[in-house]
N, C-alpha and C positions, 0 to 999 in steps of 0.2 A: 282593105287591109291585107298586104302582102305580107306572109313571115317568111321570111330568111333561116332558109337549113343549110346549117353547117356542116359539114363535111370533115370530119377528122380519121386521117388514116393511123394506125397504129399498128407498129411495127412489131410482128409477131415474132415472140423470144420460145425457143426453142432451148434444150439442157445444153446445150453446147452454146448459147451465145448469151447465155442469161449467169454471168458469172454470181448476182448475190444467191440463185438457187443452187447454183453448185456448190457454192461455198458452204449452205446450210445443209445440205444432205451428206456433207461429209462424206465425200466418195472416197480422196486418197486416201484419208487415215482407215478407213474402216478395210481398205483394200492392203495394207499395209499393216494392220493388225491381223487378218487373217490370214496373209503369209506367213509372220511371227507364229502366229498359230501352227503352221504345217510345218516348218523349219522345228518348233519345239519340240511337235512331235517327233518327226522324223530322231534330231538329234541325241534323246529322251530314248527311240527305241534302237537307236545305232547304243550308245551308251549302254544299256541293259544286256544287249547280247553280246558284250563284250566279256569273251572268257574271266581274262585279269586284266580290269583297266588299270594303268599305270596314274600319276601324280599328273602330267602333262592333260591325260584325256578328260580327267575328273574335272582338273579346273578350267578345258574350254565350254564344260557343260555348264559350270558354275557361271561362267562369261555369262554364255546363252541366255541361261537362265533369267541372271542382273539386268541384263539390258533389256527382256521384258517388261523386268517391275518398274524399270524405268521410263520403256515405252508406253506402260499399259498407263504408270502414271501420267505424262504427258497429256495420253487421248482423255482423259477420264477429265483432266483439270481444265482445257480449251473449253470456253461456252460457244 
C-alpha cells in the first residue's frame, strides 16, 4: 500500500498583496484622520494667536472644523 502525498504550494500574501487585510486594518482612513488631526491642531493654534481675527478667519476655522465632524462621522459609520 502506497499513499500518495500531495503537494500543495501556497502562495505567500504579504500586506501589500493581500488587499482583504488591508482593507480591514483600515490603513487610509486612519492615516487620513490623523492628518485631520494635526491640520485641526495647527489651524485651532494659528486661530488662537491671532491678535483680532476678522469674520473671514473665524469662519475658515468653522469650515475646518465641519468637515471633521463630518469626516470623523464617515470613519466611525464604515464597518
Amino acid at each position: 500500500m502506497s499513499e500518495e502525498i500531495k503537494v500543495v504550494e501556497v502562495e505567500r500574501r504579504s500586506w501589500y498583496n493581500n488587499p482583504e487585510g488591508f482593507d480591514k486594518w483600515r490603513i487610509f482612513p486612519r492615516i487620513l484622520i490623523t492628518l485631520y488631526g494635526v491640520m485641526f491642531y495647527k489651524t485651532c493654534d494659528w486661530f488662537m494667536t491671532l491678535p483680532d481675527p476678522t469674520n473671514s478667519q473665524s469662519a475658515f476655522v468653522s469650515v475646518i472644523v465641519g468637515a471633521g465632524a463630518a469626516w470623523f462621522g464617515l470613519y466611525l459609520g464604515k464597518k
